[in-house]
PDB file as gemmi writes it, atoms N, CA and C in Angstrom:
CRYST1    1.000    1.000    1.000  90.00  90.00  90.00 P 1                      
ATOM      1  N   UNK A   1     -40.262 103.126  64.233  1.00  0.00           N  
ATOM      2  CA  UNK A   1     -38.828 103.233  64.493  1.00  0.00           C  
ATOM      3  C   UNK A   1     -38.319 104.584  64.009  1.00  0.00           C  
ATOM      4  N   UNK A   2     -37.557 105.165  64.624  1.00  0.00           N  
ATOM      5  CA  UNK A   2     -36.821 106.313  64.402  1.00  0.00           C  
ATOM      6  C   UNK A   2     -35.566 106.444  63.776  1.00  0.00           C  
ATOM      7  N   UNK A   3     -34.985 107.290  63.497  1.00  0.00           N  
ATOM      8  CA  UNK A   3     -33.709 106.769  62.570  1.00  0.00           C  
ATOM      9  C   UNK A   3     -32.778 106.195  62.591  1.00  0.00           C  
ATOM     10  N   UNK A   4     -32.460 107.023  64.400  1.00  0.00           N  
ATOM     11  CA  UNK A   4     -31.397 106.608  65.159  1.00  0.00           C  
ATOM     12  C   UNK A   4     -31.453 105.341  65.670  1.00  0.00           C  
ATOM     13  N   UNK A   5     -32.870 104.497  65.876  1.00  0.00           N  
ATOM     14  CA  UNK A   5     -32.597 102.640  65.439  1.00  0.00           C  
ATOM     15  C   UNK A   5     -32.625 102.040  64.769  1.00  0.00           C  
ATOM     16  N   UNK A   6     -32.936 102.573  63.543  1.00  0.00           N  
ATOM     17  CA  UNK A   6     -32.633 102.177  62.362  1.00  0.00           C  
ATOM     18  C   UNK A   6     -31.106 102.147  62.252  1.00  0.00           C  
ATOM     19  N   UNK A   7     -30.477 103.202  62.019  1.00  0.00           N  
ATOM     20  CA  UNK A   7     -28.868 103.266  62.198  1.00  0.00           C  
ATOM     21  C   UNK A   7     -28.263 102.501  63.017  1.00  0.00           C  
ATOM     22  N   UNK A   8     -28.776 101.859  64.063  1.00  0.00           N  
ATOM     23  CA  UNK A   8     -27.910 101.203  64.998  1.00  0.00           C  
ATOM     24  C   UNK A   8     -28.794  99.581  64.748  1.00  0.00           C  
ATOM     25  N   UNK A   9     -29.867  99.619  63.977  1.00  0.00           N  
ATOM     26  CA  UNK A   9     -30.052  98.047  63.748  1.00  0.00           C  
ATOM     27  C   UNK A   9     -29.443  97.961  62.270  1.00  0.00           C  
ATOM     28  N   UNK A  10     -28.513  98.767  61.483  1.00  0.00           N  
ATOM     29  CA  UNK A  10     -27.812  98.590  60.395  1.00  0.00           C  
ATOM     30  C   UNK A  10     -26.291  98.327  60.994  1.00  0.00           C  
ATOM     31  N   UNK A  11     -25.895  99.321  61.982  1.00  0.00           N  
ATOM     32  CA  UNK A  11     -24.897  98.759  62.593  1.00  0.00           C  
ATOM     33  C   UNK A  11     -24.561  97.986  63.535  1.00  0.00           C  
ATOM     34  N   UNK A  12     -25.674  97.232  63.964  1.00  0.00           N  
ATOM     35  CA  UNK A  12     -25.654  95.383  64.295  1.00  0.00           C  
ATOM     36  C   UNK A  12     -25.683  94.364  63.635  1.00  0.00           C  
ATOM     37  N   UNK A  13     -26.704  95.033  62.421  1.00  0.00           N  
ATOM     38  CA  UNK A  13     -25.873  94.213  60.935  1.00  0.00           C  
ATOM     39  C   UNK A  13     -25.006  93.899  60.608  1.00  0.00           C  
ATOM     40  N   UNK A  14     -24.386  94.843  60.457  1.00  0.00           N  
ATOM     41  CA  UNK A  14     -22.850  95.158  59.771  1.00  0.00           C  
ATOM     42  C   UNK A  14     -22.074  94.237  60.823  1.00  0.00           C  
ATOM     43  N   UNK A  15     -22.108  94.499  61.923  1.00  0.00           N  
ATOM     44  CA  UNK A  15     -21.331  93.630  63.215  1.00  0.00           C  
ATOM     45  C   UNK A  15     -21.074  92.507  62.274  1.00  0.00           C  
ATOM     46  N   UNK A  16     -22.959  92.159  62.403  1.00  0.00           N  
ATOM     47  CA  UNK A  16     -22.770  90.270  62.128  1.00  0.00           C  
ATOM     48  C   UNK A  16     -22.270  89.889  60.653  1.00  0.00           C  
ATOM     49  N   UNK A  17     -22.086  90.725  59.852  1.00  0.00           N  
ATOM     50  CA  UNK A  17     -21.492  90.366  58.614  1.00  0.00           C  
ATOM     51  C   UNK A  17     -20.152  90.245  58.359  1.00  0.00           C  
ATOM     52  N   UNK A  18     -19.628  91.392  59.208  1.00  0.00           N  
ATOM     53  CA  UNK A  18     -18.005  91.278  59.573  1.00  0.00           C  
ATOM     54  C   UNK A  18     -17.877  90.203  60.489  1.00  0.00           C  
ATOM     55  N   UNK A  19     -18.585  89.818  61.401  1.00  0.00           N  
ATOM     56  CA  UNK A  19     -17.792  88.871  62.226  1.00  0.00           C  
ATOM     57  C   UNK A  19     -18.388  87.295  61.339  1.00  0.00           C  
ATOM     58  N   UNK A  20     -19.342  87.208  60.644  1.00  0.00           N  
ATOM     59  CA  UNK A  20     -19.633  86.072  60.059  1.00  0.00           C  
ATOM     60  C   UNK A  20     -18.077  86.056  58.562  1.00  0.00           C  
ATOM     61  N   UNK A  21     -17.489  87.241  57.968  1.00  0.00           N  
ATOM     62  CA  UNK A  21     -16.770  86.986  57.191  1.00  0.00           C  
ATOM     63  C   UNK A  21     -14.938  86.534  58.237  1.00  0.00           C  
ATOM     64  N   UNK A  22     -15.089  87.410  59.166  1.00  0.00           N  
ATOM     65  CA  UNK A  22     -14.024  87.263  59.835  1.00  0.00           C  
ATOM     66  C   UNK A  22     -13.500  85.797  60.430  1.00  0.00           C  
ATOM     67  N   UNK A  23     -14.816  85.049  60.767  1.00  0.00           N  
ATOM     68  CA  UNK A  23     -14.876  83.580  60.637  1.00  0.00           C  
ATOM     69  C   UNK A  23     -14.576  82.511  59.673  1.00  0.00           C  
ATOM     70  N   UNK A  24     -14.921  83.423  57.595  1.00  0.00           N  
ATOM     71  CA  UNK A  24     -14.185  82.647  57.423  1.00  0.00           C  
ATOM     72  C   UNK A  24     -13.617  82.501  56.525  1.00  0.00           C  
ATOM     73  N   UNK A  25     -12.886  83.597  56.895  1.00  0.00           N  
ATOM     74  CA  UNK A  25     -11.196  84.151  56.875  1.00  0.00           C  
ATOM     75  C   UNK A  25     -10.283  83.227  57.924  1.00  0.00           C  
ATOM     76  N   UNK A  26     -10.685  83.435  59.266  1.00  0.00           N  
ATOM     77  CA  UNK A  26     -10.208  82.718  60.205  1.00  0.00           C  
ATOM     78  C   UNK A  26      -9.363  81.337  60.192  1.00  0.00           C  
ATOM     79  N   UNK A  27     -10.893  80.549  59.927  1.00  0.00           N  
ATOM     80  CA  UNK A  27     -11.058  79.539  60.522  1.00  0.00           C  
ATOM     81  C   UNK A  27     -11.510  78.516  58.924  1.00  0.00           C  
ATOM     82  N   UNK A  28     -11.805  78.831  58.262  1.00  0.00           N  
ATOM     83  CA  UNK A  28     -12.023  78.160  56.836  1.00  0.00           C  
ATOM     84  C   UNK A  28     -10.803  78.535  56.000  1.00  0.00           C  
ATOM     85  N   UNK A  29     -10.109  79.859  56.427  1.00  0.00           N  
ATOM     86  CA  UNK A  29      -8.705  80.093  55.322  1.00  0.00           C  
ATOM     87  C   UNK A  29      -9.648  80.548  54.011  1.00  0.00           C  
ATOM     88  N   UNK A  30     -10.430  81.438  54.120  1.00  0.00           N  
ATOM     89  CA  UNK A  30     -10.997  81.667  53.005  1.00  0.00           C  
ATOM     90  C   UNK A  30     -10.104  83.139  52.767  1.00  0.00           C  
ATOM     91  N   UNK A  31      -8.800  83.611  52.115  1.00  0.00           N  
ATOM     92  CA  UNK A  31      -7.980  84.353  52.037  1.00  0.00           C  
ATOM     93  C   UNK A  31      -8.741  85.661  50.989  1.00  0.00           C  
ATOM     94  N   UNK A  32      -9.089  84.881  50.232  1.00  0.00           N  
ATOM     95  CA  UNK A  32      -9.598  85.662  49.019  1.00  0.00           C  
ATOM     96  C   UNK A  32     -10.730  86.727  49.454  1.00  0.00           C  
ATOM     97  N   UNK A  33     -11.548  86.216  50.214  1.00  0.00           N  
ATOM     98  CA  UNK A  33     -12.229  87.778  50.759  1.00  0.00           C  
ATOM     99  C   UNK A  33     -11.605  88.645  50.914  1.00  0.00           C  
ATOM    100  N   UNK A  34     -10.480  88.929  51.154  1.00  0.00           N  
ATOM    101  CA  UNK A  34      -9.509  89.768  51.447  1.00  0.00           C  
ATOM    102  C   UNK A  34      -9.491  90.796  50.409  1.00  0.00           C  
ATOM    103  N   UNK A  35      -9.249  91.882  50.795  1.00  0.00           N  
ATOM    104  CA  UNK A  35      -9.592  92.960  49.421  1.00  0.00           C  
ATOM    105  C   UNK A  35      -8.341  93.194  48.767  1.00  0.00           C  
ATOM    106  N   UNK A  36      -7.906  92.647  47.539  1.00  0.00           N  
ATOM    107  CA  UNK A  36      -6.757  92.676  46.729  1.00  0.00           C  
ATOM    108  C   UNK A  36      -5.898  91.493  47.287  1.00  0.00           C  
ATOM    109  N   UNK A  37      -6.432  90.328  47.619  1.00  0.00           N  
ATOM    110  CA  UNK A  37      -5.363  89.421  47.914  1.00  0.00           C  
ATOM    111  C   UNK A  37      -5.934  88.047  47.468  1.00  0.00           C  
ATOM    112  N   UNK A  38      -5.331  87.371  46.400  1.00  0.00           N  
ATOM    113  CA  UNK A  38      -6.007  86.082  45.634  1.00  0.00           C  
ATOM    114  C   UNK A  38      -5.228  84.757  46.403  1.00  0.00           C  
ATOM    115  N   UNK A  39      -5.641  83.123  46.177  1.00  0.00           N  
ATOM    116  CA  UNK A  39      -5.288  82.636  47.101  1.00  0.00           C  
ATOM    117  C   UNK A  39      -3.922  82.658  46.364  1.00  0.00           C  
ATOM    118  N   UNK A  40      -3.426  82.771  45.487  1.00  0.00           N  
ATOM    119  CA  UNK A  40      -2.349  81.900  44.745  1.00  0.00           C  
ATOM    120  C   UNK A  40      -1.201  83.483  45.271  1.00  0.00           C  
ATOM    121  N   UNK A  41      -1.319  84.282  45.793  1.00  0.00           N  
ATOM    122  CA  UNK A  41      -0.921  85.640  46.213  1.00  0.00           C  
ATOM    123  C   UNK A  41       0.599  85.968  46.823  1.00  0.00           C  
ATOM    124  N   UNK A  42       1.332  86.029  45.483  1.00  0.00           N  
ATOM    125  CA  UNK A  42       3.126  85.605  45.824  1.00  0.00           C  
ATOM    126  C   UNK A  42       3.432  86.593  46.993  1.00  0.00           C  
ATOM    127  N   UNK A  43       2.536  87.617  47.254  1.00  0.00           N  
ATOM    128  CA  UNK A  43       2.995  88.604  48.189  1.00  0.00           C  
ATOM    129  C   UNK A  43       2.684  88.436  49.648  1.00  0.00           C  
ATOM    130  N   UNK A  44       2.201  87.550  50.028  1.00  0.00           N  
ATOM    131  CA  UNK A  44       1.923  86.629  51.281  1.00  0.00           C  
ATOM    132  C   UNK A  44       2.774  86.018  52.570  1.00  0.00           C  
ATOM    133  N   UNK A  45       3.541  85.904  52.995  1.00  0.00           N  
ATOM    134  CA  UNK A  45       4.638  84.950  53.232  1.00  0.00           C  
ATOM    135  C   UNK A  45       4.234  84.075  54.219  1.00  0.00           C  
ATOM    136  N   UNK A  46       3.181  83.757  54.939  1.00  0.00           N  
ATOM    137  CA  UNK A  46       2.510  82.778  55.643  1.00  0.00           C  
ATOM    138  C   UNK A  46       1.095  82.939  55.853  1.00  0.00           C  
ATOM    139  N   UNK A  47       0.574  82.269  54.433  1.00  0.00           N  
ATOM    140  CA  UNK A  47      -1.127  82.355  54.453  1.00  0.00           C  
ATOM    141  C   UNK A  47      -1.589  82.085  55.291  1.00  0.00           C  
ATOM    142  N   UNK A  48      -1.448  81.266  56.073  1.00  0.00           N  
ATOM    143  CA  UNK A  48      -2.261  80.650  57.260  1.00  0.00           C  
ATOM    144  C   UNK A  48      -2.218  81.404  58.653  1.00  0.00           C  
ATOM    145  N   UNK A  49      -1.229  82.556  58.897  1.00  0.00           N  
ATOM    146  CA  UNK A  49      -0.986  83.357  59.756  1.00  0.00           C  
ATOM    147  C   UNK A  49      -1.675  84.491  59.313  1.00  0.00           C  
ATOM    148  N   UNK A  50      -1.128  84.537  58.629  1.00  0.00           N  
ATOM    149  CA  UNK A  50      -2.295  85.915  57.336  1.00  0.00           C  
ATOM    150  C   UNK A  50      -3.779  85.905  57.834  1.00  0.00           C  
ATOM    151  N   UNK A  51      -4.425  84.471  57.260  1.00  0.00           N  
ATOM    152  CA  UNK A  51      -5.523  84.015  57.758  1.00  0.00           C  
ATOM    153  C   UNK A  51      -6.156  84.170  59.192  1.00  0.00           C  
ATOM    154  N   UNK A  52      -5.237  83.640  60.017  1.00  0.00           N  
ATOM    155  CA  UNK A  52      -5.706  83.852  61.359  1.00  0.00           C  
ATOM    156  C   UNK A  52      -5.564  85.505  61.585  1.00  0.00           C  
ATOM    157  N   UNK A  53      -4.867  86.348  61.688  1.00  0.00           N  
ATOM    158  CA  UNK A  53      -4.425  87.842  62.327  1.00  0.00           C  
ATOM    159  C   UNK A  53      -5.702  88.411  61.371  1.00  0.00           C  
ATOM    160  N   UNK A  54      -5.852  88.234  60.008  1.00  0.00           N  
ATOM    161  CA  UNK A  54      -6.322  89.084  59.036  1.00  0.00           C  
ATOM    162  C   UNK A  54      -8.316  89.192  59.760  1.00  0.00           C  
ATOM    163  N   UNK A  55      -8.460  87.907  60.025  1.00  0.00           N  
ATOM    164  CA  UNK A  55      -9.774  86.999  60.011  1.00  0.00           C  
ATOM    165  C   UNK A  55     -10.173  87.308  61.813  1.00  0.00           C  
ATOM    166  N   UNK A  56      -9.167  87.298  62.885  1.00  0.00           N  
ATOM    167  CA  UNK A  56      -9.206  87.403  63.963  1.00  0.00           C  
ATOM    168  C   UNK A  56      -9.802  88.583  63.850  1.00  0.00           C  
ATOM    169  N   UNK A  57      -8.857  89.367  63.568  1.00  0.00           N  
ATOM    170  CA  UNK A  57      -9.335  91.425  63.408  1.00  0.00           C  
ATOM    171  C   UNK A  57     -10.580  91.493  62.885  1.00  0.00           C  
ATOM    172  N   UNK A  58     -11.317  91.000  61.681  1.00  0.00           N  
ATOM    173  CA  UNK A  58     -12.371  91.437  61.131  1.00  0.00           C  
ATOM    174  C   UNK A  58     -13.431  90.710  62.383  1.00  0.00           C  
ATOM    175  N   UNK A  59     -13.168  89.639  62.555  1.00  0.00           N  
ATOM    176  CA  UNK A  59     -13.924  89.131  63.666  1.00  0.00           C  
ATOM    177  C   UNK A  59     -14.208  90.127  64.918  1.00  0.00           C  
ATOM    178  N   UNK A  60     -13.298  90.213  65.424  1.00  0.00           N  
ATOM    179  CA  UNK A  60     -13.343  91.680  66.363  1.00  0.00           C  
ATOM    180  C   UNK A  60     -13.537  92.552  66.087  1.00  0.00           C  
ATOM    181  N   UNK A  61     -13.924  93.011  65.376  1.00  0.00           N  
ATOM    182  CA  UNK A  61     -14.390  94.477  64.501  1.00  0.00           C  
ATOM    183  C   UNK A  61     -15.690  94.007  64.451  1.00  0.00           C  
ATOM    184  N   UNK A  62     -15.952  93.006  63.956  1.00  0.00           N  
ATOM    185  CA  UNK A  62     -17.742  92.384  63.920  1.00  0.00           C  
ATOM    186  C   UNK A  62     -18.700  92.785  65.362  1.00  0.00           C  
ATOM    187  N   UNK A  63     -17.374  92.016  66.032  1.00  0.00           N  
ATOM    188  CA  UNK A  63     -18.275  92.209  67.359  1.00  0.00           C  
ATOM    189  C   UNK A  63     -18.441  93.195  68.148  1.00  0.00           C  
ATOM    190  N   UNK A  64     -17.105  94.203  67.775  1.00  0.00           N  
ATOM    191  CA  UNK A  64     -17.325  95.197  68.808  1.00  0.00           C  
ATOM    192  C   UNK A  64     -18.540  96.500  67.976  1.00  0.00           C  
ATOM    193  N   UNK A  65     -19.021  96.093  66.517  1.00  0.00           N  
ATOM    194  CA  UNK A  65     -20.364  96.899  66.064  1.00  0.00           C  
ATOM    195  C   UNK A  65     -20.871  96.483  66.603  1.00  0.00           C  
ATOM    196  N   UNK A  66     -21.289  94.897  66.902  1.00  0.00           N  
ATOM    197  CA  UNK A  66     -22.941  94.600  66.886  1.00  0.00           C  
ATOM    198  C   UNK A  66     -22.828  94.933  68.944  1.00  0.00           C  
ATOM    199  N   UNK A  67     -21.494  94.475  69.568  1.00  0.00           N  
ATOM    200  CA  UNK A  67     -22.277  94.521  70.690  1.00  0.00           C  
ATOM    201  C   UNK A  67     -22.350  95.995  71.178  1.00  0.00           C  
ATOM    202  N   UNK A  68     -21.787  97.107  70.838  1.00  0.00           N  
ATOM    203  CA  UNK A  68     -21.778  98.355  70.735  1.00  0.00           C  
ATOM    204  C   UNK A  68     -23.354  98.759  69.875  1.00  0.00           C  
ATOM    205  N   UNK A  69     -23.586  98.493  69.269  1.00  0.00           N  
ATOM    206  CA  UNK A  69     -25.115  99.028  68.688  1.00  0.00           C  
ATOM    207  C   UNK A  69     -26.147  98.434  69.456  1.00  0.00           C  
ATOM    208  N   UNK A  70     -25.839  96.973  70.526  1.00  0.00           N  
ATOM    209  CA  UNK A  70     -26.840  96.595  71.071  1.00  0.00           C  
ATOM    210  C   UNK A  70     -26.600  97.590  72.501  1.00  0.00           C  
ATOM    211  N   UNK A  71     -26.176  97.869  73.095  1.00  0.00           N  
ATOM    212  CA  UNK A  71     -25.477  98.603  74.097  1.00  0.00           C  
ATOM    213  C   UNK A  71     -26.215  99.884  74.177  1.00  0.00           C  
ATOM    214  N   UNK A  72     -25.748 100.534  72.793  1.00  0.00           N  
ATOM    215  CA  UNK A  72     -26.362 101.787  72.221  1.00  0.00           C  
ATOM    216  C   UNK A  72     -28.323 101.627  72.447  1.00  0.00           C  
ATOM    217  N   UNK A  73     -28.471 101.020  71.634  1.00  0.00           N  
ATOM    218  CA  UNK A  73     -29.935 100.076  70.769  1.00  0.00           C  
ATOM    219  C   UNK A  73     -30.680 100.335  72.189  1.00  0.00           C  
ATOM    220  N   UNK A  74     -29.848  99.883  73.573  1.00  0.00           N  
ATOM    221  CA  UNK A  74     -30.932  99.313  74.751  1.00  0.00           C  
ATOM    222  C   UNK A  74     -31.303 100.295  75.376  1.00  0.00           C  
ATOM    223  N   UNK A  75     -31.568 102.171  74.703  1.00  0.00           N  
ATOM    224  CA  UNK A  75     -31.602 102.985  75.443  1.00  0.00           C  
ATOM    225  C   UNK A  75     -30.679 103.061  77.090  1.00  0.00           C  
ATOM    226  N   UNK A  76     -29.511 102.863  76.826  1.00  0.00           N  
ATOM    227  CA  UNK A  76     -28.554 102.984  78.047  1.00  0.00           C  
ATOM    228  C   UNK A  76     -28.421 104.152  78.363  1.00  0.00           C  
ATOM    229  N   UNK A  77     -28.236 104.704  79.586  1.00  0.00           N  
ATOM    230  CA  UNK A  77     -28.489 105.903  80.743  1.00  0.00           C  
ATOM    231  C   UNK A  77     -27.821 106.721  79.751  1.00  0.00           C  
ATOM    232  N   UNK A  78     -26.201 105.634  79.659  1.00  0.00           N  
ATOM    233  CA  UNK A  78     -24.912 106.595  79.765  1.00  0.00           C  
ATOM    234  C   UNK A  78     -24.547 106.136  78.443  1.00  0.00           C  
ATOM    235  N   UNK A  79     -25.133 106.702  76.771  1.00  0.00           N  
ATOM    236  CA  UNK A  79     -24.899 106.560  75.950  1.00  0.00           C  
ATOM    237  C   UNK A  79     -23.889 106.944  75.143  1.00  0.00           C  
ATOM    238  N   UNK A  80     -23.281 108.413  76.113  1.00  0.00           N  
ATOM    239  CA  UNK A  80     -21.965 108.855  75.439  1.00  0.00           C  
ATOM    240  C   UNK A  80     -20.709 108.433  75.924  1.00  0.00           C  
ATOM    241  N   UNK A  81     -20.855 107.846  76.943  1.00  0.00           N  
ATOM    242  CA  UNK A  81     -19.565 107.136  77.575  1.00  0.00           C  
ATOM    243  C   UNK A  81     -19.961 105.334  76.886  1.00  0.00           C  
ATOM    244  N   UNK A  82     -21.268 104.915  76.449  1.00  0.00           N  
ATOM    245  CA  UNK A  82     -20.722 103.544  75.687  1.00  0.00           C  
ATOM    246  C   UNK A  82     -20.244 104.352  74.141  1.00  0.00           C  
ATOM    247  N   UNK A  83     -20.572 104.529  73.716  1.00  0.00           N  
ATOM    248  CA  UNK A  83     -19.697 105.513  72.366  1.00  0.00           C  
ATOM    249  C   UNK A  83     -18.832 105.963  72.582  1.00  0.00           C  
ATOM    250  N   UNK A  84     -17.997 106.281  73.074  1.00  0.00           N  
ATOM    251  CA  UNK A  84     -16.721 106.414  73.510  1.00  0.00           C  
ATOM    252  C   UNK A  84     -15.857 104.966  73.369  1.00  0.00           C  
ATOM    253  N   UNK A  85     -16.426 104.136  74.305  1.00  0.00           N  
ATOM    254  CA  UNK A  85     -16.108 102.966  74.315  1.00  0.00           C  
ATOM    255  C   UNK A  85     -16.325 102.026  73.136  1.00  0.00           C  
ATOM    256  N   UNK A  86     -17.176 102.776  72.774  1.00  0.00           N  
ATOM    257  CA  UNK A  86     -17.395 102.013  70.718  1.00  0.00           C  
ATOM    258  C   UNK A  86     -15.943 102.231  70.069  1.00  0.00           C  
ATOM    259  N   UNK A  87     -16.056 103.510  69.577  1.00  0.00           N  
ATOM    260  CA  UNK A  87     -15.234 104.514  68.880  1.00  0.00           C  
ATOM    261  C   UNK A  87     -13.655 103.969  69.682  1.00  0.00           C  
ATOM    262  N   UNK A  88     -13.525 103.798  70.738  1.00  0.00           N  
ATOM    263  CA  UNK A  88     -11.932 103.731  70.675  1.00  0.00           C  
ATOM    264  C   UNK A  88     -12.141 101.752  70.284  1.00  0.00           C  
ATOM    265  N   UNK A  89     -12.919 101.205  70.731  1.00  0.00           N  
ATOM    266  CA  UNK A  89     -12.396  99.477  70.391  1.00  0.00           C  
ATOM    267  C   UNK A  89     -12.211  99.116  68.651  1.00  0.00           C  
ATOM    268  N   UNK A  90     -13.178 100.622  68.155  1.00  0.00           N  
ATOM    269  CA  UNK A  90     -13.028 100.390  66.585  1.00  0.00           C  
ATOM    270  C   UNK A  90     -11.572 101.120  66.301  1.00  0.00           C  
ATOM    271  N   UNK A  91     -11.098 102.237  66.895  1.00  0.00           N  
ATOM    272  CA  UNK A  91      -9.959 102.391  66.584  1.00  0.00           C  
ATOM    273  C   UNK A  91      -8.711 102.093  66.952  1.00  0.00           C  
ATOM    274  N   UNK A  92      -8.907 100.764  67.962  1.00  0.00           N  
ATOM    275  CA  UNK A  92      -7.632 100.107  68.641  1.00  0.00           C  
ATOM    276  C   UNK A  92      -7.819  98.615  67.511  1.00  0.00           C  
ATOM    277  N   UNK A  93      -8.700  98.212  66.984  1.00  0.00           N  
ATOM    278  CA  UNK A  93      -9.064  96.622  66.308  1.00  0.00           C  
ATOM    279  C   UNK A  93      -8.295  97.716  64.774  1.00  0.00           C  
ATOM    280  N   UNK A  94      -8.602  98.453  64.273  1.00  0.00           N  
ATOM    281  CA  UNK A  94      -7.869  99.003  63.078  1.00  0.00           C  
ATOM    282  C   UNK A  94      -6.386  99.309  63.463  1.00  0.00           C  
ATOM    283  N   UNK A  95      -6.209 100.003  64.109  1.00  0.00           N  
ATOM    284  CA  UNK A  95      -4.631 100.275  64.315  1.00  0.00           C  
ATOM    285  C   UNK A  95      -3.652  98.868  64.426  1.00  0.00           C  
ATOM    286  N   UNK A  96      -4.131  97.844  65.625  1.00  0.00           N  
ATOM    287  CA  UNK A  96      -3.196  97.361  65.510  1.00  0.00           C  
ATOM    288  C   UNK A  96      -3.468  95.790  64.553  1.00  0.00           C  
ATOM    289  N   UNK A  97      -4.489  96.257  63.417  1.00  0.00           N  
ATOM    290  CA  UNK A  97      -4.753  95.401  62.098  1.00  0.00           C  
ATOM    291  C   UNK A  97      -3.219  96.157  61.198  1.00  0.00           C  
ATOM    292  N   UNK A  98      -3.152  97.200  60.735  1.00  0.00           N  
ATOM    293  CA  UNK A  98      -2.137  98.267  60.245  1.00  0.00           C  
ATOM    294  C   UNK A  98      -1.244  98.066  60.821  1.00  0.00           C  
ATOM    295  N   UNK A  99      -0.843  97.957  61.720  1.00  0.00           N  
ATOM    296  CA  UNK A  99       0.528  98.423  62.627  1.00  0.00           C  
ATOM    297  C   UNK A  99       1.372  97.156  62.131  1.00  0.00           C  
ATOM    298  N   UNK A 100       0.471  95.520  62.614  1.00  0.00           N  
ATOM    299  CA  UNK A 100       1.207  94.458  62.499  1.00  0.00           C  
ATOM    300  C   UNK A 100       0.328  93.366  61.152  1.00  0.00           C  
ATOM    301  N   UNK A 101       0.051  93.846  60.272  1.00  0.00           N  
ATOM    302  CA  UNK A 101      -0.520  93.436  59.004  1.00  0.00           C  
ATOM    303  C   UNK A 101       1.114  93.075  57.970  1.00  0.00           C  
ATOM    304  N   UNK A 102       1.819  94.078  58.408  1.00  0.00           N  
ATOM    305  CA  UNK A 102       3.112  93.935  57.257  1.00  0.00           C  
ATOM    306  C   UNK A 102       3.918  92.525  57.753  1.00  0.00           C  
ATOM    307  N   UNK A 103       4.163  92.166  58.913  1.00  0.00           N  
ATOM    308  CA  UNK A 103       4.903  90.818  59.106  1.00  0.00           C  
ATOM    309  C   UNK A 103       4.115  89.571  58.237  1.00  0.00           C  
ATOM    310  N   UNK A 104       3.073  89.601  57.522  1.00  0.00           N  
ATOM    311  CA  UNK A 104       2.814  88.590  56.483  1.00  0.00           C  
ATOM    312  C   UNK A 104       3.188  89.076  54.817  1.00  0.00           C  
ATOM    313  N   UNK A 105       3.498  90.211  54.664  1.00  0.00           N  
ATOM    314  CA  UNK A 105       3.234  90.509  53.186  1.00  0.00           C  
ATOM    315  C   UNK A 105       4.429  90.736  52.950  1.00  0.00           C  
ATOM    316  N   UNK A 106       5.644  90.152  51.923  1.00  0.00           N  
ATOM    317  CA  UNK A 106       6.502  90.857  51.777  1.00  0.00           C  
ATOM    318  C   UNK A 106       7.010  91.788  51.171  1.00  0.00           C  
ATOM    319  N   UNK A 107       7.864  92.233  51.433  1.00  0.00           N  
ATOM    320  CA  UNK A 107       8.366  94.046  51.093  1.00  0.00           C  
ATOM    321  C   UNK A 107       8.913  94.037  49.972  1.00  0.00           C  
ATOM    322  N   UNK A 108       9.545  93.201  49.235  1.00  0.00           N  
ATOM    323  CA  UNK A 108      10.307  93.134  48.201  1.00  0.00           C  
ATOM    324  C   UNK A 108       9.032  92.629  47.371  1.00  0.00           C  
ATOM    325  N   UNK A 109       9.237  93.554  46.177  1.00  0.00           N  
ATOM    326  CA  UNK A 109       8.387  94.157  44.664  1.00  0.00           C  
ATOM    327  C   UNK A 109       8.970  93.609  43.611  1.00  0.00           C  
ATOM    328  N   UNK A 110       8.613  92.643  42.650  1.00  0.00           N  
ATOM    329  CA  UNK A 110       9.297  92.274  41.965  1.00  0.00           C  
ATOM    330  C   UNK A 110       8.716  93.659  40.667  1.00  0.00           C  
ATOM    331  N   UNK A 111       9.774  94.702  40.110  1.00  0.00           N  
ATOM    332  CA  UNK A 111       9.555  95.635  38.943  1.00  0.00           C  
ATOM    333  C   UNK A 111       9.501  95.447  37.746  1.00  0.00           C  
ATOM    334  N   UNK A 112       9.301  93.985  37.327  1.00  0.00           N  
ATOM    335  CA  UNK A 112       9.237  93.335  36.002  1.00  0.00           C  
ATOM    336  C   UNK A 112       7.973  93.922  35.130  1.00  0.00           C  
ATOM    337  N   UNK A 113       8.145  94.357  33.861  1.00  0.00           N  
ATOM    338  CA  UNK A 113       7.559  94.693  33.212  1.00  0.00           C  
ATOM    339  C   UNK A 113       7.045  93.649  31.733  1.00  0.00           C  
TER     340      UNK A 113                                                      
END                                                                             
């Protein structure tokens, strides 16, 4: 094996680890995977929506590595037009994770010391 499938059988990995956690986030409400967010998490305002949007996204992010590295992986003709098509589904599944992530968390900070 050469490097460059090595690299792309790490990033079919990675797929299935994000979309196996994104599942369960999802669908188990396992919140706490979440990086800086505990279940008991006053800054939340509908865990279970949280859950689904938060868990949906990582899910889709799972899949669009692994089926993008298999794509890549299958020696395809037209490898720079599926990378293209990698690269923007990873940067449309992040943006609109960011864009609409704030309608669960609320804005008001309690400054108690």
């Amino acid at each position: 094996m050469d490097r460059i499938q090595i690299a792309y059988t790490v990033l079919g990995s990675l797929g299935l680890i994000l979309a196996t956690l994104g599942y369960l986030i999802k669908y188990k409400k396992m919140i706490n995977l979440v990086a800086g967010v505990c279940k008991n998490d006053k800054r939340i305002k509908n865990k279970i929506g949280f859950a689904r949007f938060v868990g949906g996204n990582v899910m889709a992010l799972g899949i669009v590595f692994f089926i993008g590295s298999l794509m890549i992986y299958s020696n395809y003709q037209h490898k720079i037009l599926i990378e293209t098509f990698f690269l923007v589904g990873v940067f449309m599944v992040i943006s609109i994770t960011f864009r609409n992530a704030k309608k669960y968390i609320n804005q008001e900070e309690n400054h108690e010391k």
